[in-house]
N, C-alpha and C positions, 0 to 999 in steps of 0.2 A: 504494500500500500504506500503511495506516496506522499508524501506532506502535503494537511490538509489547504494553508495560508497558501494565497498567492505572492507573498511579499517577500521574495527567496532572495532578494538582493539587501533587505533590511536584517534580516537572519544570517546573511551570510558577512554584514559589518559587524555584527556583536560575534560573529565567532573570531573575525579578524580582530579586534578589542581584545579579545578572551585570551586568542593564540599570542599577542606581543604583551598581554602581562603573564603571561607562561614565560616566555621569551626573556621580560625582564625580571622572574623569580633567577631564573637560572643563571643570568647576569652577576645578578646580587648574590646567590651562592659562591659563585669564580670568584668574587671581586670579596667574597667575607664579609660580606657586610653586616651589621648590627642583628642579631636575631630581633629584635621587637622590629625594627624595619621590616623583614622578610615574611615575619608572622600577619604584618598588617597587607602586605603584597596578597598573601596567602590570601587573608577574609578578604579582602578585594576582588580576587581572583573565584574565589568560593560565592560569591554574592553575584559577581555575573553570571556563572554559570547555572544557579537558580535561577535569577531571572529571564533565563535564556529559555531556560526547561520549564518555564511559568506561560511564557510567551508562545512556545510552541503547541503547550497544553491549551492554552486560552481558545487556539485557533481549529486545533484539535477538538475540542466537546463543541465550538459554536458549527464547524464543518461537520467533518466525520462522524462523533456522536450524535450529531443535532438529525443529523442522514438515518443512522443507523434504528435508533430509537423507536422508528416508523415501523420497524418489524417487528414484531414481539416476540419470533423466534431467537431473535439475535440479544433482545433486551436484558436479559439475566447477563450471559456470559459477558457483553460490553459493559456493564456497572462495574463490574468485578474486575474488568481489564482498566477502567480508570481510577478507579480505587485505590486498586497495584498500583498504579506510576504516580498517585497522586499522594501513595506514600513512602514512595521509593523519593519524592521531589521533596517533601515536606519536612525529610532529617537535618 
């Protein structure tokens, strides 16, 4: 199945965001830098990528599931499937 959102060029800036503070943890490790520095890189780094996995789900339940819903054979098994990743996002 492919991503529900049509807006693949906005999804693909926040990974590009996401990839150059990966990019500038690993910096900051070479270069030794301050652990409470790298820790704060980290939750930076940790907070985009929720918000990334927020953003995908959002577009996810209003497409896909909003689709899927309409069948009530599918209706159990897809609650259960967003559920899952909505608590897999939520740690």
């Amino acid at each position: 199945m492919a991503l529900c959102g049509d807006d693949h060029k906005r999804l693909l800036n926040r990974i590009n965001r996401i990839e150059g503070q990966v990019r500038g943890l690993r910096k900051m490790v070479e270069n030794d830098r301050d652990c409470f520095e790298v820790l704060k890189q980290i939750a930076a780094t940790n907070g985009a990528m929720h918000s990334l996995g927020m953003f995908i789900l959002e577009d996810h339940l209003k497409g896909c599931v909003s689709e899927t819903l309409r069948d009530r054979e599918k209706h159990d098994a897809l609650i259960n499937q967003v559920m899952d990743i909505f608590n897999r996002l939520s740690k």
